[in-house]
C-alpha positions in Angstrom: -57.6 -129.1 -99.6 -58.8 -127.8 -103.1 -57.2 -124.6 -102.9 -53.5 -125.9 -102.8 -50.9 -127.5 -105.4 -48.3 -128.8 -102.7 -45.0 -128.9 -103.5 -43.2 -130.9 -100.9 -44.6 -132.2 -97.1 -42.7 -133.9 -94.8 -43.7 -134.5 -90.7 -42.6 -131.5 -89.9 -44.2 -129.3 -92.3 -45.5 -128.7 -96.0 -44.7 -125.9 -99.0 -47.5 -125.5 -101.6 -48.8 -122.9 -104.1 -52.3 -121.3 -103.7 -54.3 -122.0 -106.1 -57.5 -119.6 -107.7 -59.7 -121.5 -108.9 -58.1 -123.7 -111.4 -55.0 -121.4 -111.5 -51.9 -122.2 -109.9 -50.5 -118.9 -108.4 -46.9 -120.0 -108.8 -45.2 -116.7 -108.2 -45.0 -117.1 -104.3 -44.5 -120.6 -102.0 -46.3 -121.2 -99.4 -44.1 -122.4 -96.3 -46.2 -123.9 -93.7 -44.3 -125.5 -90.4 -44.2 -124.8 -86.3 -47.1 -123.1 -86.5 -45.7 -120.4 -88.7 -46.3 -119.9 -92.2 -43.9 -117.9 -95.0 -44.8 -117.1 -98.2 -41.9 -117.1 -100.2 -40.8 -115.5 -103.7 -38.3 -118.4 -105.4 -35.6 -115.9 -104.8 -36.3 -115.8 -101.1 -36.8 -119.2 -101.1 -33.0 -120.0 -102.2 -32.3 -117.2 -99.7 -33.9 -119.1 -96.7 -32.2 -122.1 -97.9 -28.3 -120.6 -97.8 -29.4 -118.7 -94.6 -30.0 -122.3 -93.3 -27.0 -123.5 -94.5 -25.1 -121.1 -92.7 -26.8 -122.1 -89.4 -26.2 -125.7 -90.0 -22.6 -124.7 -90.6 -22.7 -122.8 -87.4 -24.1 -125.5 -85.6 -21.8 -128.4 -86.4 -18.9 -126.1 -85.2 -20.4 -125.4 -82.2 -20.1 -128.4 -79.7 -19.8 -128.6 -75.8 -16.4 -130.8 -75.1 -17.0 -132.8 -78.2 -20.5 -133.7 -77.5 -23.8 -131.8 -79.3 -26.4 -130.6 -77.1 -30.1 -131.6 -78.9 -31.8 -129.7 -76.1 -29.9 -126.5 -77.6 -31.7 -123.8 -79.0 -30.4 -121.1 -81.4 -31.5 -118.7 -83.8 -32.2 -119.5 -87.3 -32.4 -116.0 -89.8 -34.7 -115.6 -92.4 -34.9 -113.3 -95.7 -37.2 -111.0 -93.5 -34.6 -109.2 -91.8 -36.8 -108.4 -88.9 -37.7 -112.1 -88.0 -35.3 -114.6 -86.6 -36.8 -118.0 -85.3 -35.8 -120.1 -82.0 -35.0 -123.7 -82.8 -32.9 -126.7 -82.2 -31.0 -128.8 -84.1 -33.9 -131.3 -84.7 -36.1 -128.3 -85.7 -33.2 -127.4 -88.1 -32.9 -130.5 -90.0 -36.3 -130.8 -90.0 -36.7 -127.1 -91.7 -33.6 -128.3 -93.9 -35.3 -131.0 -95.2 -38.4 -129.3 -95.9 -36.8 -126.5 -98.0 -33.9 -128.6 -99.8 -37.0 -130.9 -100.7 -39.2 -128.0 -101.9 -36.2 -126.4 -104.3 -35.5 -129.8 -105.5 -39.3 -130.0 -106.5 -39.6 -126.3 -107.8 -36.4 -126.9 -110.1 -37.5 -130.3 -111.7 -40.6 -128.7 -112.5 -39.0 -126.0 -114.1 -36.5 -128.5 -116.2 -39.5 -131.0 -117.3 -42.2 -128.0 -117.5 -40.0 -125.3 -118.9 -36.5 -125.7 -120.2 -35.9 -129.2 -120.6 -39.0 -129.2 -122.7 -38.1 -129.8 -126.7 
């Protein structure tokens, strides 16, 4: 896969940037899992990220007589205001994962690359 620079992959799914050539297009993210993909801005990005944390929120309120369901299903919102996605709690974490792992990645980058430099 020439035409990627990934950013972050786990089993459930992988975020990269397109590349052009030899240019890295770096101004969206590619979000690849589920059979979906999302191509992100960084600013949606951080948005997916607290709309997840919301739902994860949601989800560890939510139990049935003290006991989680992992066969549940819920919806999950994302910065298209249009599209909400079916998952469980597996799914979620998995999700989680792969966009807490992709931010960490995008803001090291920017510390080392940009203003960390000297």
């Amino acid at each position: 896969m020439k035409d990627i620079e990934q950013i972050y992959r786990n089993d459930f799914g992988i975020s990269f940037y397109w590349k052009e050539g030899n240019e890295i297009i770096s101004d969206k993210v590619q979000l690849l899992f589920k059979q979906m993909g999302f191509y992100f801005s960084v600013q949606e990005l951080n948005e997916f990220h607290d709309l997840i944390e919301d739902c994860v929120t949601d989800h560890n309120n939510y139990d049935t007589r003290g006991v989680k369901r992992a066969f549940d299903k819920f919806l999950l919102k994302t910065p298209y205001v249009a599209i909400d996605l079916e998952i469980s709690p597996m799914e979620l974490n998995s999700i989680k994962d792969l966009v807490d792992g992709s931010l960490f990645r995008l803001n090291l980058n920017e510390y080392i690359y940009g203003s960390g430099m000297n």
